[in-house]
C-alpha positions in Angstrom: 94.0 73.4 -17.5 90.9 72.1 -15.4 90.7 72.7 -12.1 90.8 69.5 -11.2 94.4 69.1 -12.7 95.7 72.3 -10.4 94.1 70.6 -7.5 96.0 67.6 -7.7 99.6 69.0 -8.4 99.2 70.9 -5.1 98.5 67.8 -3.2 101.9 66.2 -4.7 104.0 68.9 -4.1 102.7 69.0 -0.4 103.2 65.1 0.0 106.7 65.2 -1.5 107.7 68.4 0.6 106.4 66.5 4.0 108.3 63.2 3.1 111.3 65.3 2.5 111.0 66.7 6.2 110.5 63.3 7.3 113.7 61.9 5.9 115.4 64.6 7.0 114.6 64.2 10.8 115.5 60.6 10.9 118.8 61.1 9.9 119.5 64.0 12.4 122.0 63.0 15.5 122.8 65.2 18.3 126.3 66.8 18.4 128.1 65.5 22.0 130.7 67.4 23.6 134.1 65.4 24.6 134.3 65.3 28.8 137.6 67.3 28.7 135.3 70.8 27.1 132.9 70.5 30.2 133.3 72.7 33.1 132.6 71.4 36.6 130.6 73.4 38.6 131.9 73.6 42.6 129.5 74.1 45.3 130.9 76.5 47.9 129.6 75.7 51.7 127.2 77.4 53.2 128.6 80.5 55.2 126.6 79.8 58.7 124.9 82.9 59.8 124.6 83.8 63.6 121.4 82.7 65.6 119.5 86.4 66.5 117.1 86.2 69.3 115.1 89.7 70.0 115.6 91.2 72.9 112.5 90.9 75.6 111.1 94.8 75.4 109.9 96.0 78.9 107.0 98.1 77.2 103.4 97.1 77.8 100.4 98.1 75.9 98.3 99.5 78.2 94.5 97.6 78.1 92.2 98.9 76.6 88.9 97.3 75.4 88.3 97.7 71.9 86.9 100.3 70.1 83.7 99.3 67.6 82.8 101.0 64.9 79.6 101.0 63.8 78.9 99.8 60.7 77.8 102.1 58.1 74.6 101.8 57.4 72.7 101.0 53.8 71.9 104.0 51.5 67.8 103.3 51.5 65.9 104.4 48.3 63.3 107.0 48.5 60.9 104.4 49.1 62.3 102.8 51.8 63.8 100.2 50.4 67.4 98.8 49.6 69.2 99.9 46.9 69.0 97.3 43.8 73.0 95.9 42.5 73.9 97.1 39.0 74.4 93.2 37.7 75.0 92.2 34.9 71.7 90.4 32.9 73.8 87.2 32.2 75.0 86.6 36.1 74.0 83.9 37.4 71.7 83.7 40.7 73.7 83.5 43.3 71.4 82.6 46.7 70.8 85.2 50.0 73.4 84.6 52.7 72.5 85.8 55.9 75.6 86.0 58.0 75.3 85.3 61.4 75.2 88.3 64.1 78.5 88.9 65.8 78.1 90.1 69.3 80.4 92.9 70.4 81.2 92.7 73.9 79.6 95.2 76.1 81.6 97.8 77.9 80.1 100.1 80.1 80.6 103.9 79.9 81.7 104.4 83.1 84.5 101.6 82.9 85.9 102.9 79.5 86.1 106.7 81.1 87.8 105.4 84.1 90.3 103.8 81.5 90.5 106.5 79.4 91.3 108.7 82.9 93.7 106.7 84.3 95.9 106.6 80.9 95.8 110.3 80.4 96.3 111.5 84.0 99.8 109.3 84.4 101.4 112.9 82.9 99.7 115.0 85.4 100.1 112.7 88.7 103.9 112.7 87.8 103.2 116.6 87.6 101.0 116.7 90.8 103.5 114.4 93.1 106.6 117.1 92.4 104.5 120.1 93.3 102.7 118.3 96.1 106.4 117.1 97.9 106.8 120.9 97.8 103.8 121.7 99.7 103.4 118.7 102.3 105.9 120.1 105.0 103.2 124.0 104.8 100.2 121.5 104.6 101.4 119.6 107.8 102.1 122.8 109.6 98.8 124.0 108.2 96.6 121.2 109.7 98.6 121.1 113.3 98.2 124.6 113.8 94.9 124.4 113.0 94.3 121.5 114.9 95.6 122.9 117.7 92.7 125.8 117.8 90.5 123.3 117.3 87.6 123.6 119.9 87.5 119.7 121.1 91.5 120.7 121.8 90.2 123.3 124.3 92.5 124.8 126.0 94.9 123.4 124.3 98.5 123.7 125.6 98.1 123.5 129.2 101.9 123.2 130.6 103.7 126.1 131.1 106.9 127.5 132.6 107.7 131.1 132.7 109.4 133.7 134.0 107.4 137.0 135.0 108.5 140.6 136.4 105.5 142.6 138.4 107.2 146.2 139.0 106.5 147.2 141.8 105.6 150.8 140.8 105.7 153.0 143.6 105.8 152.4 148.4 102.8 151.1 147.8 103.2 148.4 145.3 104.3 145.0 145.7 106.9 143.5 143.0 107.5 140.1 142.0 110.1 138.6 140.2 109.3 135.2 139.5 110.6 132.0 138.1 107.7 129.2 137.5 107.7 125.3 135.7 105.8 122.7 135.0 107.1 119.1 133.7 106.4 117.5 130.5 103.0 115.8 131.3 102.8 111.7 132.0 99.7 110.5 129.8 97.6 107.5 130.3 94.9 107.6 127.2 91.7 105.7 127.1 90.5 104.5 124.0 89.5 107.8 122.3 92.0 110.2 121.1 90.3 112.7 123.3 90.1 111.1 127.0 93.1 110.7 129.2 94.8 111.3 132.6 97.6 113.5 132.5 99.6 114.4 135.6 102.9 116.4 135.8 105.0 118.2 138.7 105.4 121.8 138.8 107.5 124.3 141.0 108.1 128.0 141.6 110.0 130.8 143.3 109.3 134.3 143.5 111.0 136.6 144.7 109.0 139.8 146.6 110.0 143.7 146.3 107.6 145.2 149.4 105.5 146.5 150.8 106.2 149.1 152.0 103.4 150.1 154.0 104.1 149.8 157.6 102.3 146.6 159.1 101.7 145.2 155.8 104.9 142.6 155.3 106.2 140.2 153.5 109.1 137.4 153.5 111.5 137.8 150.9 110.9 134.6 149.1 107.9 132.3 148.4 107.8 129.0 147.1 105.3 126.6 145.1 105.4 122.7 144.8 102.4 120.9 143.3 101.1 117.9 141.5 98.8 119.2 138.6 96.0 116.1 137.5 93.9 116.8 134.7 90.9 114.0 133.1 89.5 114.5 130.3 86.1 112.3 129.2 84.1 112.3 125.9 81.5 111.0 124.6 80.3 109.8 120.7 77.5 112.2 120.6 80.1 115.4 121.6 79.7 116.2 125.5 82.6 115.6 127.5 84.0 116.0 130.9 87.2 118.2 132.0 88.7 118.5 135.3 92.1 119.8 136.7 93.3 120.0 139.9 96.3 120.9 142.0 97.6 119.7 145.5 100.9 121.4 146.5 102.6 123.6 149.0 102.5 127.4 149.1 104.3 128.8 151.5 107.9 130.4 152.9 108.7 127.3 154.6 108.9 128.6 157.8 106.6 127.0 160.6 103.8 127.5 159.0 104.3 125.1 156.2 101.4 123.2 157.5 99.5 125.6 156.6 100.4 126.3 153.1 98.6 123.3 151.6 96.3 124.0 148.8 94.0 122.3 146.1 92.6 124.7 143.6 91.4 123.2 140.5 87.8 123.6 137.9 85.5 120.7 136.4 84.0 121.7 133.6 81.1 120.7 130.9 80.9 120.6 127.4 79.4 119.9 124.3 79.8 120.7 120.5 78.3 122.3 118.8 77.6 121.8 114.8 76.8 123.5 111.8 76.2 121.0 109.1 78.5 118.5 109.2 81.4 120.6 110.1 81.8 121.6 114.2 82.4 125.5 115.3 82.3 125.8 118.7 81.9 124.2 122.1 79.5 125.5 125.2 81.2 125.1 128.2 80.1 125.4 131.8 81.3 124.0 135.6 83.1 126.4 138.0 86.5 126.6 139.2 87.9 126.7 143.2 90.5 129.2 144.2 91.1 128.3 147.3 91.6 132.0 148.4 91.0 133.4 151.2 88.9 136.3 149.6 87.2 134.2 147.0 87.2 130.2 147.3 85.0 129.2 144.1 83.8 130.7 140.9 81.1 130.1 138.4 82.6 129.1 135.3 81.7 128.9 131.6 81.2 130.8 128.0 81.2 129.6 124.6 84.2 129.2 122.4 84.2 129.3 118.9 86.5 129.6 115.9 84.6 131.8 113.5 87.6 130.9 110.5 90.8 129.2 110.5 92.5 132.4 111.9 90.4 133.3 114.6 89.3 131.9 118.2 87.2 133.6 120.1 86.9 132.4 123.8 84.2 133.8 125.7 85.2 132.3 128.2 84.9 133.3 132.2 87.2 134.0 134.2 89.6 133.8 131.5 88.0 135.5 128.3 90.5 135.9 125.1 90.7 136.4 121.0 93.5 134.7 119.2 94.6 136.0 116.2 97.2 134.8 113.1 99.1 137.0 112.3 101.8 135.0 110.0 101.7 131.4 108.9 105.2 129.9 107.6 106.4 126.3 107.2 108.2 126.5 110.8 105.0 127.3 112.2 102.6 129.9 113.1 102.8 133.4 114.9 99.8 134.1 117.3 98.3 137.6 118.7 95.9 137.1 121.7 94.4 139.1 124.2 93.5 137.8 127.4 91.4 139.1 130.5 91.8 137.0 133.4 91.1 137.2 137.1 93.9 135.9 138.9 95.0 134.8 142.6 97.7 133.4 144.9 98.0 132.6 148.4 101.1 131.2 150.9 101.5 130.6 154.4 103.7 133.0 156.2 105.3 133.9 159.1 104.9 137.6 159.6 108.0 139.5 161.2 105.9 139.2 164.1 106.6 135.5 164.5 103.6 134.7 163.8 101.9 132.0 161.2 99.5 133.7 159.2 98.2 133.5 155.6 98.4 136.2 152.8 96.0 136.1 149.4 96.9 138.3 147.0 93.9 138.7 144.0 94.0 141.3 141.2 92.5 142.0 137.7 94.8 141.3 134.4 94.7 142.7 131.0 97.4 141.2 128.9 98.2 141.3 125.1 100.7 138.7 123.8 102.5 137.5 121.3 103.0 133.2 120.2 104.9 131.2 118.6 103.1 127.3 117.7 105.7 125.0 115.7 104.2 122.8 113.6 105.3 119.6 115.2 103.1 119.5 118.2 105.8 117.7 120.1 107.6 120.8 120.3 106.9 123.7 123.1 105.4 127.1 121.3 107.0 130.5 122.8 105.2 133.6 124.3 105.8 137.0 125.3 103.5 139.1 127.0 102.5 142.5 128.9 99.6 143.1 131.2 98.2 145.5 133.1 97.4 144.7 136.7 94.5 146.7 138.6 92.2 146.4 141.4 94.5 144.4 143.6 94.0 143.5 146.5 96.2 142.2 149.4 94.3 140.3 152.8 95.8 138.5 155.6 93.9 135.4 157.8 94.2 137.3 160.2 92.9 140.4 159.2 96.0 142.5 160.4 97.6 145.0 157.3 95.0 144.4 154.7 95.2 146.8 151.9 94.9 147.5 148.3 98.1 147.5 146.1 99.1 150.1 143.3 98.4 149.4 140.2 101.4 147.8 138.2 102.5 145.8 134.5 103.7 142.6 133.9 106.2 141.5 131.4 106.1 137.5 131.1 108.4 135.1 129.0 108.0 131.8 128.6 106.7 128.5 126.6 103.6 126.0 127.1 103.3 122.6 126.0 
């Protein structure tokens, strides 16, 4: 058969199969379901679901500025210059975009540390304030003890009452057994901490063992009443003025209480002096009146200076001392001193005579003590002491059983404040 023929019997059969399809299709009805076969669908409600509103958190972040990261930098070729993509030959040429330059903001070094500090040290304050509560009450007692030495609180604790037992040591001697006081001071401060007017009242009693010695006598009992007045001036640049004085009555208050009035006192000079920036001692100088009948005034002066926190040295005439700690607790601090001092008393008398006369009595002490400071400086610190009394000397206005006293020891208790 020619292919031609072949050609066109395929082309029939394909019409003929096509108009089958055709006929096919528009006969063709969709199947419907009766109402009854279909099966509603119900919609249940939505369940309603409780509103949640987080709860407000009390944490902060702390601030802190931001931390920039350099950016890394461009691998350069050996020549310098940036490395060339790997793109493929086809792409396209896509234009140079220069983003603009972001500007980070500056923070300086110092104010970043300071950050970085305070966040890590919250830890350690915690840490420091329960080991410092522990320490504060040994810290205050340290600084008021210390302040206490201080040189510009020279001489300190002025007050005192005491009571005090001279032996009499022998037909020779003369003995004393004495009760003294002073009151708590009445202040009136100036401006600075360290200028004022204090006055207080003061009494005494002592009670006399001897003499023996014929013609040499004594009345049983003496007395002291006195009004003590102490000024104290200073300036910015470290010198200052110190002055104390006494008016009272000495006597046995027999007829010659008119006799028995005396004013001793001192005014003294001084002036700091420095080492750096921190002070170390004070020079001191002025003289103090007796108002005895064997010596009236005295020249008076030294230097006092605190070589470390438990050490003063007063070099200091009439009255030189060292001070020395010898235990430091929370309660306060213990004290060792030893004191030189030239000392003198004097009352109007009548002798057995009937006479008025007036006795001095002046002698040499050697003491070594032992004191209690609390740290609260409100509080009165404690003392016991023994000295060693020699070249004493006993004189009488009017000349009549003058002589020299054995030598004897003290023992004195007491408090100053």
């Amino acid at each position: 058969m020619p292919p031609q023929s072949s050609f066109a019997t395929t082309i029939t059969s394909l019409l003929t199969i096509i108009t089958t399809v055709a006929v096919s299709a528009s006969d063709w009805k969709p199947t419907v379901k009766p109402a009854s076969s279909v099966t509603p669908v119900e919609f249940l409600e939505p369940v309603p679901v409780p509103e949640f509103e987080p709860e407000e958190s009390e944490f902060a972040p702390p601030l802190r500025p931001p931390v920039l990261e350099p950016m890394p930098a461009l691998l350069a070729s050996d020549d310098g210059s940036a490395p060339e993509a790997n793109a493929p030959s086809d792409a396209l040429d896509v234009p140079d975009f220069e983003p603009d330059a972001i500007e980070a903001p500056e923070f300086s070094e110092e104010a970043t540390t300071a950050s970085a500090k305070d966040n890590s040290s919250d830890d350690a304050d915690s840490d420091e304030k329960a080991s410092s509560k522990s320490k504060l009450k040994l810290s205050e007692a340290e600084e008021d003890s210390d302040e206490i030495l201080k040189p510009t609180q020279w001489p300190g604790r002025w007050n005192e009452s005491s009571m005090d037992w001279v032996l009499r040591n022998g037909s020779d001697g003369i003995g004393f057994f004495s009760l003294t006081g002073d009151t708590p001071s009445w202040e009136f401060d100036l401006d600075a901490d360290e200028e004022g007017l204090e006055i207080n009242f003061g009494t005494g009693i002592h009670f006399v063992d001897g003499p023996g010695r014929s013609g040499s006598d004594l009345p049983p009992r003496l007395f002291d009443i006195f009004w003590n007045t102490r000024f104290k001036a200073e300036t910015d640049y470290g010198f200052g003025i110190d002055a104390n004085f006494k008016m009272g009555l000495f006597t046995d208050f027999e007829d010659s209480v008119r006799e028995g009035w005396r004013f001793p006192g001192r005014v003294l000079a001084y002036g700091d002096i420095w080492n750096s920036s921190s002070e170390i001692g004070r020079v001191v100088a002025g003289f103090e009146y007796l108002d005895l009948e064997q010596t009236e005034i005295l020249p008076a002066g030294g230097i006092i200076f605190e070589p470390n926190p438990d050490t003063q040295i007063d070099l200091y005439f009439p009255r030189p001392q060292i001070r020395l700690r010898v235990d430091q607790e929370e309660s306060g601090d213990q004290w060792l001193y030893f004191r030189g001092e030239y000392h003198g008393s004097a009352w109007a008398i009548e002798r057995t005579a009937g006479n008025a006369d007036l006795v001095s009595l002046t002698e040499y002490r050697a003491t070594v003590g032992l004191e209690t400071i609390p740290s609260d400086k409100e509080e009165s610190s404690s003392f016991l002491e023994v000295g060693f009394l020699f070249k004493r000397d006993l004189e009488y206005r009017s000349g009549v059983g003058n002589f020299q006293p054995d030598d004897t020891v003290v023992i004195r208790w007491g408090s100053r404040y």
